[in-house]
C-alpha positions in Angstrom: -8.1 -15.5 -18.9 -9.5 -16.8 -15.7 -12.1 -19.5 -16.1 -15.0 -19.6 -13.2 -16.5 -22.2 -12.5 -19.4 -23.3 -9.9 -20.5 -25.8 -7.4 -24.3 -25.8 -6.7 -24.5 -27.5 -3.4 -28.0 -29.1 -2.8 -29.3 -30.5 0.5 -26.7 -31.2 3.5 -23.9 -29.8 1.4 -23.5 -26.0 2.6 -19.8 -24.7 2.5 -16.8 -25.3 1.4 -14.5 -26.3 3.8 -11.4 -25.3 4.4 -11.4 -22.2 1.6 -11.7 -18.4 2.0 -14.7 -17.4 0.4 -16.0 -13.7 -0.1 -20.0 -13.3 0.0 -21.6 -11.4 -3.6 -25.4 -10.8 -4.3 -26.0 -11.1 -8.0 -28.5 -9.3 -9.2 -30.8 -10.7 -12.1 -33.4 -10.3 -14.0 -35.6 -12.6 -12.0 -34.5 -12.3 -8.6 -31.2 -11.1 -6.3 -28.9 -14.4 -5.5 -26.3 -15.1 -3.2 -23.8 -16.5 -3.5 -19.7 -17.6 -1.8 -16.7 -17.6 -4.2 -13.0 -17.3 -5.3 -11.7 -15.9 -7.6 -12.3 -18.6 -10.2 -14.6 -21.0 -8.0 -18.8 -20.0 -7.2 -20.4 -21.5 -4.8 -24.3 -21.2 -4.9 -26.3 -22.7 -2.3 -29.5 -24.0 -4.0 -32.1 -24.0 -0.9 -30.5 -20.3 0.1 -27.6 -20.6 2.8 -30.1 -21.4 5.4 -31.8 -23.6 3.5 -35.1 -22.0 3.3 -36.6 -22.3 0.6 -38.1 -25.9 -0.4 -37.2 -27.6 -4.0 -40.7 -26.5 -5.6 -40.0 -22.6 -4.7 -36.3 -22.4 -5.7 -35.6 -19.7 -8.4 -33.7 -21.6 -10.9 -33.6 -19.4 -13.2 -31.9 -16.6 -11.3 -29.3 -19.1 -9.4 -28.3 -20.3 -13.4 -28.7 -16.5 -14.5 -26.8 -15.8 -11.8 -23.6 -17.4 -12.8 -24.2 -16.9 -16.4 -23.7 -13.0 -15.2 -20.5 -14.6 -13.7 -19.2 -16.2 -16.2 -19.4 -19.6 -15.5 -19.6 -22.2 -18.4 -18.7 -25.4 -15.8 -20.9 -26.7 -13.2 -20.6 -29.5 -10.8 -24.2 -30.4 -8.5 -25.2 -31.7 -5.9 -28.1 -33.5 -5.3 -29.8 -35.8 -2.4 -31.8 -38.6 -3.7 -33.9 -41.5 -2.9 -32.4 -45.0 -4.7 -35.4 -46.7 -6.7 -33.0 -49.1 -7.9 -32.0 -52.1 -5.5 -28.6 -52.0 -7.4 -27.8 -48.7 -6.3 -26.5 -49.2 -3.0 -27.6 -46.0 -0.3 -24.7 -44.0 0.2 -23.0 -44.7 -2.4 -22.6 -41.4 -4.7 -23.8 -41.5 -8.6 -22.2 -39.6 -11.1 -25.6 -39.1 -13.2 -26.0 -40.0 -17.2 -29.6 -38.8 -17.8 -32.8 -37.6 -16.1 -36.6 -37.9 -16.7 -38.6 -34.4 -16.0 -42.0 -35.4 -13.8 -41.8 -31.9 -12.6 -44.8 -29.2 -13.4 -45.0 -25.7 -12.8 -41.9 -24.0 -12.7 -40.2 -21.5 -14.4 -38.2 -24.0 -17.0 -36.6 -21.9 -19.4 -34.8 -18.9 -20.6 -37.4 -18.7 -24.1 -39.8 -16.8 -22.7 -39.4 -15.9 -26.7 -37.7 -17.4 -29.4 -36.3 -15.6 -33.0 -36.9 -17.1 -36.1 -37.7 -20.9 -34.6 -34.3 -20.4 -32.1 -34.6 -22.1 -28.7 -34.7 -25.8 -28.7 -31.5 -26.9 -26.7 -30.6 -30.5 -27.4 -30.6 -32.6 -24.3 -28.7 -35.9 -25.8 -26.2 -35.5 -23.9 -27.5 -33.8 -21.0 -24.2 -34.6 -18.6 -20.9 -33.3 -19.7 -19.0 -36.8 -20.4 -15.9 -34.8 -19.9 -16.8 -33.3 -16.2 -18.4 -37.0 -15.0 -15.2 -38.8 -16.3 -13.1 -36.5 -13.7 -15.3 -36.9 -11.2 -14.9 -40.6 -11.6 -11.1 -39.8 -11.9 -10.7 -37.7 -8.7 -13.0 -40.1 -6.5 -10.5 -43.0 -7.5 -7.9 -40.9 -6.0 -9.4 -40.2 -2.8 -10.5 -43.9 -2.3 -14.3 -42.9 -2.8 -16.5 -45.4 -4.2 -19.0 -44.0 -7.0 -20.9 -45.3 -9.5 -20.8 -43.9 -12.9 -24.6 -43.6 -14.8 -27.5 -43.1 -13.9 -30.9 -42.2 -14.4 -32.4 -39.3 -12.4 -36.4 -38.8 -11.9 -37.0 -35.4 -11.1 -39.9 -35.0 -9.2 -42.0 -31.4 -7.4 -41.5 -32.2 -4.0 -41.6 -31.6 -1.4 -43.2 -34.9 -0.2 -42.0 -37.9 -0.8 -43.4 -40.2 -3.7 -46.0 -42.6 -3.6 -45.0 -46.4 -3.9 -46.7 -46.9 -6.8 -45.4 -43.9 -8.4 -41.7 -45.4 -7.3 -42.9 -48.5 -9.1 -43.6 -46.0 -12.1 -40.4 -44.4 -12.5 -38.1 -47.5 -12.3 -40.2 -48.9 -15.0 -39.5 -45.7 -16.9 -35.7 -46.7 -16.3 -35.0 -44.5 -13.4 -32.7 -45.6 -10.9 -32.7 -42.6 -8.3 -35.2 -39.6 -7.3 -35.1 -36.2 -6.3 -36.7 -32.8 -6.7 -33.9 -30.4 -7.5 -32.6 -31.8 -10.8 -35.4 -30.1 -13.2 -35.3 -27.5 -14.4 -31.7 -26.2 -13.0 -30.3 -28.5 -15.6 -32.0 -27.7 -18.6 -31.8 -23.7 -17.9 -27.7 -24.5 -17.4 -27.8 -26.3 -21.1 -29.7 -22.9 -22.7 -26.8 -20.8 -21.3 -24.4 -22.7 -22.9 -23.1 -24.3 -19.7 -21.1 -28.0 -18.9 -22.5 -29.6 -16.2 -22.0 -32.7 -14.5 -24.8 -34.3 -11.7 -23.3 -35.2 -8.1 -26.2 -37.7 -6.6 -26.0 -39.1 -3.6 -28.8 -41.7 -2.2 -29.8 -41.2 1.5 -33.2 -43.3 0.8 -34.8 -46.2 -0.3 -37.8 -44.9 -2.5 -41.1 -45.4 -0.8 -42.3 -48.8 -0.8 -39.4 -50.4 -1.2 -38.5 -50.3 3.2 -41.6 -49.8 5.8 -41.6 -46.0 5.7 -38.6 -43.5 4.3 -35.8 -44.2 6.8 -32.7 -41.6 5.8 -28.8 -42.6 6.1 -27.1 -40.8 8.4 -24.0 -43.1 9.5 -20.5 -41.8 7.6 -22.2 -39.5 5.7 -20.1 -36.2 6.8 -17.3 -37.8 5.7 -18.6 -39.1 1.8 -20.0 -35.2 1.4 -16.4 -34.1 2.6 -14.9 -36.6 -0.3 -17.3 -35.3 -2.9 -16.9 -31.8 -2.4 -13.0 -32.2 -2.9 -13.8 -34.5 -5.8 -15.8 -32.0 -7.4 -13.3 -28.9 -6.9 -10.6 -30.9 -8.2 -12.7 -32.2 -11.7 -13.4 -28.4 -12.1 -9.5 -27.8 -11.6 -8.7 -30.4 -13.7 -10.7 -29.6 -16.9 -11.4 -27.0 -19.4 -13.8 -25.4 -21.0 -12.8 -26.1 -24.4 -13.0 -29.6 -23.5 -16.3 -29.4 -22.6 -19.6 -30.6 -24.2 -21.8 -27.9 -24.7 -25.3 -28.2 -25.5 -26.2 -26.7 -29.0 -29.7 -25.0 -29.3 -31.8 -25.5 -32.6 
């Protein structure tokens, strides 16, 4: 049997280069999504294809309900962040170990109702170690330098952060921000999903340079590496390796 699996591409990462892809609309409970695929490879735009639609109004839970429907249980994302860690190096793309939720207001999970006490998902290991060590794997191949861990802050959006909240969050242990993170990965867990966190940092956080100044020299070419290091980690791995969340 044929397993699917996904990329969710996040800001400046739109297509899939070089692949035949056939449009579907999926439609879910919560919303219609669209999405570009194969016949074992989804891609699902996270912003919409045009990227219209800003981090705090993105319908996580039909983009994850959305490839539940398709059978996906392995998920590689993409995410543009702001390095709040003057060890992480801008540029540089971080395969992500763990997150920190300062979002509010969104839709953030599948129990809406739970039966008998059942709907707790266990976020210990929130980052499939199985998916992150091939994306480690595949970068090595194609000469791209990554760094393995690291600690997401997930933030509303869509401005920027404060300086003093940037101070906040790297006392908290966070080492790079964004706004895209929360709740997609949480609602991917409750499905029963494996999925590995693709960050790459275009920013010093706010306070740490004058004003937010964004990378844009070589970057094509990094996002052209990544996307081929995450098709080949999906093509490389199995489900049954996977680490899949349990739910108390």
């Amino acid at each position: 049997m044929t397993e699917i699996t996904a990329i969710i591409g996040g800001t400046g990462i739109y297509a899939l280069s070089g692949m035949k892809l056939r449009s579907e609309i999926i439609k879910t409970p919560y919303a219609d999504v669209t999405v570009e695929r194969t016949d074992d490879l989804v891609f699902l735009h996270r912003h919409a294809p045009n990227h219209s639609v800003p981090p705090h109004r993105v319908n996580y839970r039909a983009n994850i309900k959305a490839l539940d429907m398709l059978g996906v249980k392995r998920i590689c994302a993409t995410f543009a962040v702001g390095s709040i860690n003057p060890d992480f190096e801008l540029a540089v793309p971080v395969i992500l170990s763990d997150f920190i939720d300062y979002s509010s207001g969104r839709e953030h999970s599948f129990f809406d109702t739970i039966d008998q006490g059942k709907g707790h998902v266990d976020v210990s290991v929130p980052f499939c170690p199985v998916l992150s060590g091939a994306l480690e794997a595949e970068a090595k191949k194609l000469n791209l330098k990554v760094r393995r861990g690291g600690v997401y802050a997930s933030t509303n959006g869509p401005r920027f952060e404060t300086p003093a909240e940037i101070r906040a969050y790297r006392q908290f242990g966070a080492d790079v921000v964004g706004m895209t993170l929360c709740p997609e990965l949480p609602l991917a867990l409750e499905r029963g999903m494996s999925y590995a966190g693709f960050a790459f940092s275009i920013n010093w956080g706010a306070g740490m340079t004058p004003s937010i100044e964004l990378v844009h020299d070589g970057v094509d070419a990094i996002k052209d590496k990544m996307l081929r290091t995450m098709i080949n980690a999906l093509k490389n791995t199995k489900n049954a390796e996977c680490t899949m969340a349990p739910i108390h």
